[in-house]
C-alpha positions as CSV (number, residue, x, y, z in Angstrom):
1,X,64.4,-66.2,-51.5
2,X,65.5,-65.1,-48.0
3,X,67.8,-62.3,-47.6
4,X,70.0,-63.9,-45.7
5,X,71.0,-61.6,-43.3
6,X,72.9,-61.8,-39.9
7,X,70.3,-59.6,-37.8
8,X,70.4,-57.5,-35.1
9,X,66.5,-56.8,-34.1
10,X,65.6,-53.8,-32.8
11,X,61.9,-53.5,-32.2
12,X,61.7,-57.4,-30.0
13,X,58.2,-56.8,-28.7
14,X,56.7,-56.7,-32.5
15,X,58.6,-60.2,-33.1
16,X,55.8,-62.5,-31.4
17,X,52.2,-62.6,-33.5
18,X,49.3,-64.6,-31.7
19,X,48.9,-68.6,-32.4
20,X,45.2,-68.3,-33.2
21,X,42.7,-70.5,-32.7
22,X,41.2,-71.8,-35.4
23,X,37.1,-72.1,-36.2
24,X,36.9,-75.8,-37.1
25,X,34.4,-74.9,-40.2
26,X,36.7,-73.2,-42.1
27,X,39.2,-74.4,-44.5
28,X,41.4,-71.5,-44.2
29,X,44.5,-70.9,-42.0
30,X,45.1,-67.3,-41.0
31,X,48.8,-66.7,-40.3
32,X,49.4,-63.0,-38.8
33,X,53.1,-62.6,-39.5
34,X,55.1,-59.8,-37.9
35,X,57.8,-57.2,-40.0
36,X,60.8,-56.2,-37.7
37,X,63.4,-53.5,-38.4
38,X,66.4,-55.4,-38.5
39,X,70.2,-53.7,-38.2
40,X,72.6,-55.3,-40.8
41,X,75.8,-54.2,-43.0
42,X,74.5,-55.6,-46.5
43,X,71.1,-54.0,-48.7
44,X,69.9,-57.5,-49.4
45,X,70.8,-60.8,-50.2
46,X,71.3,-60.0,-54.0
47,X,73.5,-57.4,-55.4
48,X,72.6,-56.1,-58.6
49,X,74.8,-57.9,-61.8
50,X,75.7,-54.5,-63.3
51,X,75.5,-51.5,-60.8
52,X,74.2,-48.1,-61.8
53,X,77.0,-45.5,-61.6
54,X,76.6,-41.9,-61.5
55,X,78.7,-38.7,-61.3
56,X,78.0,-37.7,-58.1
57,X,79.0,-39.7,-54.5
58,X,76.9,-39.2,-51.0
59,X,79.3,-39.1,-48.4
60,X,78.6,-41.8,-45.6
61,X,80.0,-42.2,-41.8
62,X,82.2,-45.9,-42.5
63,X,80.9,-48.8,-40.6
64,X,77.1,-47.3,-40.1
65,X,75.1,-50.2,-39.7
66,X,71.4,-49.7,-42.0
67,X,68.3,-50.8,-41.4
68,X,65.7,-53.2,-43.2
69,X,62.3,-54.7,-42.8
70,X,61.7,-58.7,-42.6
71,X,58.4,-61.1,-42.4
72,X,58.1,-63.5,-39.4
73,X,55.7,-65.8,-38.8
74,X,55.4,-67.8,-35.6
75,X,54.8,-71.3,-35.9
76,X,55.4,-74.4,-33.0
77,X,57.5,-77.7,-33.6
78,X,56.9,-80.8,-31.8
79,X,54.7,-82.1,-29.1
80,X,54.4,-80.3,-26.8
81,X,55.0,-77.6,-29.1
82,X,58.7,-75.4,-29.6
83,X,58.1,-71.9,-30.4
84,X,60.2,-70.7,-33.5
85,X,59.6,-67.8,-35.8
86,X,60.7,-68.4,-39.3
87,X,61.9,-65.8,-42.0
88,X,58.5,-66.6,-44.7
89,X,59.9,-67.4,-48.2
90,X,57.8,-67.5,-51.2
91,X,60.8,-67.9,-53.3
92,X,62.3,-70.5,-51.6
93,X,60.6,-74.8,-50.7
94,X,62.7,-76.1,-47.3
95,X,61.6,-75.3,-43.8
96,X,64.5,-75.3,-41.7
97,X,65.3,-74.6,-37.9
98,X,68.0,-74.0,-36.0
99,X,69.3,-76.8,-32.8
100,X,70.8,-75.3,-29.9
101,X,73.5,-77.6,-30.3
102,X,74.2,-76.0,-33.6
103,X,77.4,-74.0,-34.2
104,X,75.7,-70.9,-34.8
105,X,73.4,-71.2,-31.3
106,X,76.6,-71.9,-29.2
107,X,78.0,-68.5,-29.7
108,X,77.9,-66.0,-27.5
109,X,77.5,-68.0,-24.1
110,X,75.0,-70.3,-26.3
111,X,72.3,-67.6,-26.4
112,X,73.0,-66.9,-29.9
113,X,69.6,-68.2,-31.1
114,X,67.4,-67.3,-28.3
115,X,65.1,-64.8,-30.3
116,X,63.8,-67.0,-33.2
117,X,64.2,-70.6,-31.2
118,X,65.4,-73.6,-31.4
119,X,63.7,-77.3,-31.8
120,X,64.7,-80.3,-30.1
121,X,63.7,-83.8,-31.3
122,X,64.6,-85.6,-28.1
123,X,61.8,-83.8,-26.1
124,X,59.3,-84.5,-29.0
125,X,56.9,-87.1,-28.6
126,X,55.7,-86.7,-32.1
127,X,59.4,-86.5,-34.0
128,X,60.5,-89.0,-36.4
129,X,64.1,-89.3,-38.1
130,X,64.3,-88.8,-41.9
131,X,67.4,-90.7,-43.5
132,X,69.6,-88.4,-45.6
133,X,71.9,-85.0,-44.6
134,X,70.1,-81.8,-45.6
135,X,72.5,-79.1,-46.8
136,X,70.9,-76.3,-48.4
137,X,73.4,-73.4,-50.1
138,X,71.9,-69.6,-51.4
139,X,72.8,-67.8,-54.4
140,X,74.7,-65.4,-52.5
141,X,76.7,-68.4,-51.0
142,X,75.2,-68.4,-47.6
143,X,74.1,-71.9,-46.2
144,X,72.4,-74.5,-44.0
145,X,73.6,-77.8,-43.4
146,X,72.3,-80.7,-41.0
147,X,69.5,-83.0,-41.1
148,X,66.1,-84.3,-41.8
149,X,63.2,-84.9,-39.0
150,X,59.6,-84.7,-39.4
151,X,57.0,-83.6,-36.7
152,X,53.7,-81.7,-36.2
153,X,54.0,-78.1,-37.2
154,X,51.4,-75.8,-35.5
155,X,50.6,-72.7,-37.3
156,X,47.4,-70.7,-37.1
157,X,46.0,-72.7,-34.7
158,X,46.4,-76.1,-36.7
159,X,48.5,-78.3,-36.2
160,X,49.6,-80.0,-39.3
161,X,51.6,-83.2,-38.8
162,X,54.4,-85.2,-40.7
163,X,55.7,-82.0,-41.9
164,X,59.7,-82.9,-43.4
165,X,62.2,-80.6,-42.1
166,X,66.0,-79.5,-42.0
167,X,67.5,-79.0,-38.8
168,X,70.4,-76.7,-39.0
169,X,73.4,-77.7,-37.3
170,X,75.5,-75.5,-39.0
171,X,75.1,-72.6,-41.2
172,X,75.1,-68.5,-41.5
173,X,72.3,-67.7,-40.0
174,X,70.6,-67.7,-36.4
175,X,67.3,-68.0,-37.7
176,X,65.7,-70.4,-39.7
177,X,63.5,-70.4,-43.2
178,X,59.3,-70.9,-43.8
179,X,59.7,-71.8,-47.3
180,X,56.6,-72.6,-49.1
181,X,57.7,-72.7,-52.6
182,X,56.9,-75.4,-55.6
183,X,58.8,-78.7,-54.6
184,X,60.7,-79.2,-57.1
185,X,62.2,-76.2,-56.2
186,X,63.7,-78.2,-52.5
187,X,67.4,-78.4,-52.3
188,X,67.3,-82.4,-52.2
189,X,65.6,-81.8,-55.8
190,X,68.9,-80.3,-57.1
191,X,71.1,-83.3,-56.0
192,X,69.3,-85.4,-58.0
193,X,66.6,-86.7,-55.2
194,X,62.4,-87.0,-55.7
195,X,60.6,-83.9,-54.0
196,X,58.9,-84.7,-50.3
197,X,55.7,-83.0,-49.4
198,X,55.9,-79.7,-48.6
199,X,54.2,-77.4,-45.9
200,X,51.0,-76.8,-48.1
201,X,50.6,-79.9,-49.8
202,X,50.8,-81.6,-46.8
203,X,47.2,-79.0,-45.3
204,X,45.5,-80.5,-48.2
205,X,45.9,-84.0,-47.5
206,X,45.2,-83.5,-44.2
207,X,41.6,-81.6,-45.3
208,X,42.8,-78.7,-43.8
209,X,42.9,-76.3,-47.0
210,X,41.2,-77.3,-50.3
211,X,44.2,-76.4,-52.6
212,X,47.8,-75.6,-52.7
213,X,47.2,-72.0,-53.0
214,X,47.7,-68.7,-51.0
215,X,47.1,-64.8,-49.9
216,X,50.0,-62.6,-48.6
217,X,49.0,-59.2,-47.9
218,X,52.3,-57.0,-46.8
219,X,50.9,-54.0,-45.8
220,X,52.7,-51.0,-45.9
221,X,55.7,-49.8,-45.0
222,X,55.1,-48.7,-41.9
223,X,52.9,-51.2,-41.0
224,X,53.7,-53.7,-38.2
225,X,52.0,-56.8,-39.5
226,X,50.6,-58.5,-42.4
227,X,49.3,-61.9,-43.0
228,X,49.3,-65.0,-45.0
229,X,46.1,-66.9,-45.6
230,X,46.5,-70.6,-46.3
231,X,43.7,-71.9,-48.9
232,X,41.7,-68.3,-48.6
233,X,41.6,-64.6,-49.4
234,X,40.8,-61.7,-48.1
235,X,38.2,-59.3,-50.4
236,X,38.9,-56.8,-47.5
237,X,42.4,-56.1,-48.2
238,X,42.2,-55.4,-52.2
239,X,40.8,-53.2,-54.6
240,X,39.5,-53.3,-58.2
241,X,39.6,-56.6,-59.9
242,X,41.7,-59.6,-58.6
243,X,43.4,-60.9,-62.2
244,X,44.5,-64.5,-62.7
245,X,47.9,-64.8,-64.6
246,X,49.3,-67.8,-65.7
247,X,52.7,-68.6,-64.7
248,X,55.6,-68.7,-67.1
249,X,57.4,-71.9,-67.0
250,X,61.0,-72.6,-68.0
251,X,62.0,-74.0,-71.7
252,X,63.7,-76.9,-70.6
253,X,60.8,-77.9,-68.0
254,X,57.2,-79.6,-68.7
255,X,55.7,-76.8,-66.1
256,X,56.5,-73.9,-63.6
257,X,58.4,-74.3,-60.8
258,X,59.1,-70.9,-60.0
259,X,56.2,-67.6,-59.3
260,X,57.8,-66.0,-62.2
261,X,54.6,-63.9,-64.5
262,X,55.6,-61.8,-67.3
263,X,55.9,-58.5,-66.9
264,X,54.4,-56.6,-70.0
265,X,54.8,-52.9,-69.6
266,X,55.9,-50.2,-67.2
267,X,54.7,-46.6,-66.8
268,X,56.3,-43.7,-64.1
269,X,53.8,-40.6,-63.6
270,X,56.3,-37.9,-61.9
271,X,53.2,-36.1,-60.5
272,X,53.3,-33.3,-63.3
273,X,50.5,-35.5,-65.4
274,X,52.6,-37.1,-68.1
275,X,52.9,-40.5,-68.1
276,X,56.5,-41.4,-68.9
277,X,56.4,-45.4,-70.5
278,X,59.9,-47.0,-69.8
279,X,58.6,-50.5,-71.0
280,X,56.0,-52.0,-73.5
281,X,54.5,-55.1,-74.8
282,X,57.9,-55.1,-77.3
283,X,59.8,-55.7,-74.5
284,X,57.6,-58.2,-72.2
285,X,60.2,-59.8,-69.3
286,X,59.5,-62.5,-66.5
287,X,59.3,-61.6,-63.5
288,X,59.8,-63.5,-60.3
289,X,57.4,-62.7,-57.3
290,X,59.3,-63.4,-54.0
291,X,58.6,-62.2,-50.6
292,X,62.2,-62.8,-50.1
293,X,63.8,-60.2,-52.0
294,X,63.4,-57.0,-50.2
295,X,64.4,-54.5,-53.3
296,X,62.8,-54.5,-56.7
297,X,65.1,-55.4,-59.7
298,X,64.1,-53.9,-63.1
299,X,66.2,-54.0,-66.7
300,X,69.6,-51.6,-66.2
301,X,68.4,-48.9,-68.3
302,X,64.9,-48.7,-66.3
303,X,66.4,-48.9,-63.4
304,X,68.9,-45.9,-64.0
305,X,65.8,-43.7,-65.2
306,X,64.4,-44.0,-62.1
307,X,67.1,-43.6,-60.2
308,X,67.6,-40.7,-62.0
309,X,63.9,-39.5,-61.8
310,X,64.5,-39.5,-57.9
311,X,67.7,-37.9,-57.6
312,X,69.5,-41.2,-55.6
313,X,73.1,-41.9,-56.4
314,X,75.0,-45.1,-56.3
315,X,76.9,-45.2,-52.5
316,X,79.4,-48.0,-52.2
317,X,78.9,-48.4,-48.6
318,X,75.1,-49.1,-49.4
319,X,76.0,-51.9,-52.3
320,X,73.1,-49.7,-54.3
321,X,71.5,-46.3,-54.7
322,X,70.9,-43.8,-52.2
323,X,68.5,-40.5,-51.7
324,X,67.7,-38.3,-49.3
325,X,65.0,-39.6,-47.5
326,X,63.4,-36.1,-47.6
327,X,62.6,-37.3,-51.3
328,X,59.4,-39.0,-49.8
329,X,57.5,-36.5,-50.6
330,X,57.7,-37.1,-54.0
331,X,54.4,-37.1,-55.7
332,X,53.8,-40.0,-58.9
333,X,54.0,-43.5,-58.7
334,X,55.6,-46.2,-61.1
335,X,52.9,-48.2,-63.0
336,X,54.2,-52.1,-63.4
337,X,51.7,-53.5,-66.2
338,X,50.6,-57.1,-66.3
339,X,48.1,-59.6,-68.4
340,X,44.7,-57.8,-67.7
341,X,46.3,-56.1,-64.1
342,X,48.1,-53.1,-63.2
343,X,49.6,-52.3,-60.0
344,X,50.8,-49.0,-58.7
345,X,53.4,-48.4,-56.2
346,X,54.0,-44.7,-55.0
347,X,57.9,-43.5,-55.7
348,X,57.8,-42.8,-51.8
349,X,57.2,-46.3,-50.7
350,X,60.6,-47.0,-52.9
351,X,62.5,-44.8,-50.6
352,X,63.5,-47.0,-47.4
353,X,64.7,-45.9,-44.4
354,X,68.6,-47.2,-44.5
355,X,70.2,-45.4,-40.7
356,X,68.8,-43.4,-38.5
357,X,71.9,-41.0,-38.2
358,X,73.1,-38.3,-40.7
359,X,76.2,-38.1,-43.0
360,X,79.0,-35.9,-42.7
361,X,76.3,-33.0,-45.1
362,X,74.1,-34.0,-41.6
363,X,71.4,-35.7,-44.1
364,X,69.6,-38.8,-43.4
365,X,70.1,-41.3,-46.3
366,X,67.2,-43.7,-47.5
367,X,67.8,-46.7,-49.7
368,X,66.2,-46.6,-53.4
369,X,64.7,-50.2,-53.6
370,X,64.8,-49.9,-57.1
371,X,68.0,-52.1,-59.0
372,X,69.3,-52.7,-61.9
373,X,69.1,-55.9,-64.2
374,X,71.7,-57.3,-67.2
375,X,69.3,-57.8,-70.1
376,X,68.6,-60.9,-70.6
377,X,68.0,-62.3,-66.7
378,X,65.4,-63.4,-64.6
379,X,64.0,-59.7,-63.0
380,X,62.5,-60.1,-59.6
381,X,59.6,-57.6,-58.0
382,X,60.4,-58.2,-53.9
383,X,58.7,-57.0,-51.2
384,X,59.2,-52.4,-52.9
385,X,56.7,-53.9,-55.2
386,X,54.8,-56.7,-53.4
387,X,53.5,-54.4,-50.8
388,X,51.4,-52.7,-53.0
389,X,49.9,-56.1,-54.4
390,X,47.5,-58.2,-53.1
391,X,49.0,-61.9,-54.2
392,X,47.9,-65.2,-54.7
393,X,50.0,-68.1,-55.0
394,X,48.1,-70.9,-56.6
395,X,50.0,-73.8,-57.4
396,X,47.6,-76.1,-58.4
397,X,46.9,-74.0,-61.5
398,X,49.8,-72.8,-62.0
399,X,49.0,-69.1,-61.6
400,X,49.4,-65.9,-60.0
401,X,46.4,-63.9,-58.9
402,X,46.9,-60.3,-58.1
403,X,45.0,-56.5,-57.4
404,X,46.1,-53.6,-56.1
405,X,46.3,-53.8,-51.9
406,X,44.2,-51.6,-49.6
407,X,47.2,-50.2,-47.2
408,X,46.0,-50.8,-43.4
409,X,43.0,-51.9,-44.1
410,X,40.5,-52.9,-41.1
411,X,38.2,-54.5,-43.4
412,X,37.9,-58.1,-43.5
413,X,36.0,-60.7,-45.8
414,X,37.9,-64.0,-45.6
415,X,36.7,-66.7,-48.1
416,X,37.9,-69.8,-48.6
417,X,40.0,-70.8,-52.3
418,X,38.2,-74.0,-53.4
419,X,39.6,-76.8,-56.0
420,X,39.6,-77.5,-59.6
421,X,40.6,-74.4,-62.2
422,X,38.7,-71.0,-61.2
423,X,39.3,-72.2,-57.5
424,X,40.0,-68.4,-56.3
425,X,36.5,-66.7,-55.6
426,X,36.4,-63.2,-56.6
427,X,39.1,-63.4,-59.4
428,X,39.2,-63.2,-63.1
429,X,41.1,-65.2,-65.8
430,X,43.3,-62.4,-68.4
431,X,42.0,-62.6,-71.8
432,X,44.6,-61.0,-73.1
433,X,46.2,-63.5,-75.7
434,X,49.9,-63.4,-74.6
435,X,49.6,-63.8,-70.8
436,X,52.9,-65.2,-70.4
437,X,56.4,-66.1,-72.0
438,X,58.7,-69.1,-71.7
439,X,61.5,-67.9,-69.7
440,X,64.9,-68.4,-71.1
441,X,67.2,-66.8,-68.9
442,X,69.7,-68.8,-66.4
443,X,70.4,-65.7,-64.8
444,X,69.1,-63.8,-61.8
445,X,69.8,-61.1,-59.1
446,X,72.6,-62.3,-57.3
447,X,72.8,-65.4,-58.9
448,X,75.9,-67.7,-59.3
449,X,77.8,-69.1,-62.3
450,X,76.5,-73.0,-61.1
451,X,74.1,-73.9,-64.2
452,X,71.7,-75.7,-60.6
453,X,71.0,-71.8,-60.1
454,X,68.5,-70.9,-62.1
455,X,66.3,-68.2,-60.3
456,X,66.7,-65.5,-58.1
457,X,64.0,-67.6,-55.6
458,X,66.1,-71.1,-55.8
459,X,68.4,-72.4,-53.4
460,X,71.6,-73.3,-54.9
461,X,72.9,-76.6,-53.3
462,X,77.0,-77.1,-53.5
463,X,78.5,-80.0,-51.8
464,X,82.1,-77.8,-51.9
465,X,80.8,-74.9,-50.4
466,X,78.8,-76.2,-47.0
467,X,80.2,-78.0,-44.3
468,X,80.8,-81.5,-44.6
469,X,78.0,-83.3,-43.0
470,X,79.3,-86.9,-42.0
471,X,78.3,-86.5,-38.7
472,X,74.9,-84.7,-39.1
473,X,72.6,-87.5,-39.1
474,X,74.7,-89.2,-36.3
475,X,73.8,-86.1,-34.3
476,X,70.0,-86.2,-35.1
477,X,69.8,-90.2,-34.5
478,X,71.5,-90.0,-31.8
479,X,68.8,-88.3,-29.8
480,X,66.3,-90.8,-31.4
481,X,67.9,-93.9,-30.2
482,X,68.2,-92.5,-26.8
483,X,64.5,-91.7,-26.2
484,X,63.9,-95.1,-27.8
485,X,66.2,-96.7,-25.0
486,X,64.4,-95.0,-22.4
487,X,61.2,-95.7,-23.5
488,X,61.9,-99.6,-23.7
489,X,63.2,-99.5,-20.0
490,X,59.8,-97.4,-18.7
491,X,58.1,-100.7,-20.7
């Protein structure tokens, strides 16, 4: 799910990737998407349920703002075609974009939008109106309210048409949402409403992928780009074997909705050559996999031996645990053990730069993306974890496939992800017998006491929190009518 957060960016230039240019042979859409430093006064969208407390308290300058990474891709809307960058959601199913007649875009002078874009139906040839007011609310009570359209989306040098939707007219955020989750997972879904096609269902029936499935490749911290790879992989950008893992599905649901995979064990190696296991196959969890998230949120009492391990302290001002980012050269790695995979992640690429100025003891503080759990709830692995994996999203079969990821890798071997049950070329089914467990748990990072939020990757739709939207569809039709009116006196 999208962090959600109000952002000042710093590094502008990096915002805009290329619109490629598709070859026409291949079934596979290549979306470079850029990762921006963004300023902001929160450490993510979802604060821990139970925070780790310590003894000792790092002493911060009030009011500093800290910093974070995001994922952008650029897409166009319309004909001729809007440019917009959208925050890409894994853990999230609507698309949304902001109007510049929105509340949000008419602050500041009504500039207040300018660096992700805005969309406007009336100057779309290819726009069509879609009855019914979309409202979507997050777990961490931030929102998006408006309405339906449908137009051609252009993204890696497709353009894929009748995509569905929201236009923001009012909300908390100046930038809208690439969310290519299940469907069932849509916000319409939890008031009671039948799923519309999403982003990637809607490239296969066009013949532009073969199946709903696809590769996001992070990169590493420090990298400036990654990619997404719609209906393909990249052998180039992973090591070792790629490992399919069933998804774990819900009790009270016929199938998954969510890419939740159970996690079955966790190891730390501190460097000095013993291996320290936190977690075993005695204590298997789900796991939610959610470009999203931007920390990593274990069980409490893991999290706080890390924490530990690494010397960070819980800092109020940071909503989470602290360290001196000098800690990065920390040797070891934490071990997070899957069906038939493991991936390592490096305690240093845990420790994220948080301000570039000092504290009153003149050090510069680092987050530790690393938080802690109530037993019991959904745990999510965001983008501390996901960097180091190479991921698949296949959700035709209902599975995860992942390896560990080759950091900055110039390599490339791009092959497309056919149909039908071992679409993913280069992968291999687990055989081990308990791939995955039913997950139980109602409660996530962040989430909410409404029973509608059941993941940390689900929106959570509340008709009390979000603006009333009696007027939102007037304002979309509007438009509409007049072009219609126009059009009939040109006739």
């Amino acid at each position: 799910m999208r962090s959600w957060l109000l952002v000042l960016p710093l590094l502008v230039s990096s915002g805009v990737s290329t619109l490629l240019v598709r070859d026409g042979s291949s079934k596979v859409i290549r979306v470079p998407f850029s990762k921006e430093r963004v300023a902001h006064n929160q450490v993510s969208k979802r604060e821990p349920a139970d925070g780790c407390q310590t003894t000792e308290y790092l002493r911060l300058t009030p009011q500093r703002f800290q910093q974070d990474f995001l994922f952008y891709a650029n897409v166009t809307v319309g004909t001729p075609p809007q440019h917009i960058r959208l925050h890409i959601d894994t853990g999230s199913s609507d698309i949304w974009v902001e109007t510049a007649d929105s509340e949000i875009c008419r602050k500041e002078g009504g500039n207040g939008c300018d660096i992700g874009g805005t969309y406007d139906n009336a100057t779309s040839s290819t726009a069509e109106y879609v009855e019914g007011d979309f409202s979507i609310m997050y777990v961490d009570g931030q929102y998006a309210s408006g309405a339906y359209g449908k137009d051609t989306l252009g993204i890696g040098g497709v353009g894929v048409k009748n995509v569905q939707f929201g236009i923001g007219f009012e909300g908390t955020s100046d930038e809208g949402v690439l969310g290519i989750g299940f469907e069932r997972r849509q916000s319409r879904v939890n008031q009671g409403l039948e799923p519309y096609p999403g982003l990637v269902t809607q490239m296969v029936a066009q013949e532009l992928i073969n199946s709903r499935a696809y590769s996001v490749w992070l990169n590493d911290l420090n990298a400036a780009a990654g990619e997404i790879l719609f209906g393909g992989i990249d052998t180039g950008k992973f090591k070792g074997p790629l490992v399919t893992i069933p998804l774990s599905r819900r009790t009270d649901l016929p199938s998954p909705i969510d890419f939740i995979i159970t996690l079955h064990g966790l190891t730390v190696e501190n460097g000095d050559g013993e291996p320290r296991e936190l977690m075993n196959t005695s204590r298997s969890v789900p796991a939610l996999l959610d470009t999203g998230a931007s920390f990593t949120y274990l069980p409490q009492d893991v999290a706080a031996q890390l924490i530990e391990l690494v010397g960070a302290v819980t800092v109020p001002e940071y909503k989470g645990p602290a360290v001196n980012c000098s800690k990065r050269s920390l040797e070891g790695s934490v071990d997070f053990e899957f069906a038939g995979a493991t991936i390592k992640v490096d305690l240093k690429d845990f420790i994220i730069d948080a301000t570039d100025e000092p504290n009153e003891d003149n050090h510069i503080l680092c987050y530790f993306g690393i938080l802690g759990m109530s037993e019991g709830s959904v745990l999510t692995l965001g983008d501390t974890f996901l960097r180091s994996a190479y991921v698949v999203y296949d959700m035709d079969n209902e599975a995860i496939s992942i390896a560990q990821t080759i950091f900055n890798s110039t390599s490339t071997n791009i092959m497309e992800i056919g149909s039908g049950p071992d679409a993913v070329p280069s992968a291999t089914r687990s055989t081990t017998d308990a791939d995955s467990i039913p997950v139980t748990a109602t409660t996530s990072a962040g989430s909410t006491n409404d029973p509608a939020a059941k993941s940390t990757g689900s929106p959570n739709v509340s008709n009390s929190a979000a603006t009333t939207l009696n007027n939102a569809s007037t304002k979309l039709l509007t438009p509409f009518l007049v072009s219609i009116f126009s059009l009939a006196i040109l006739l």
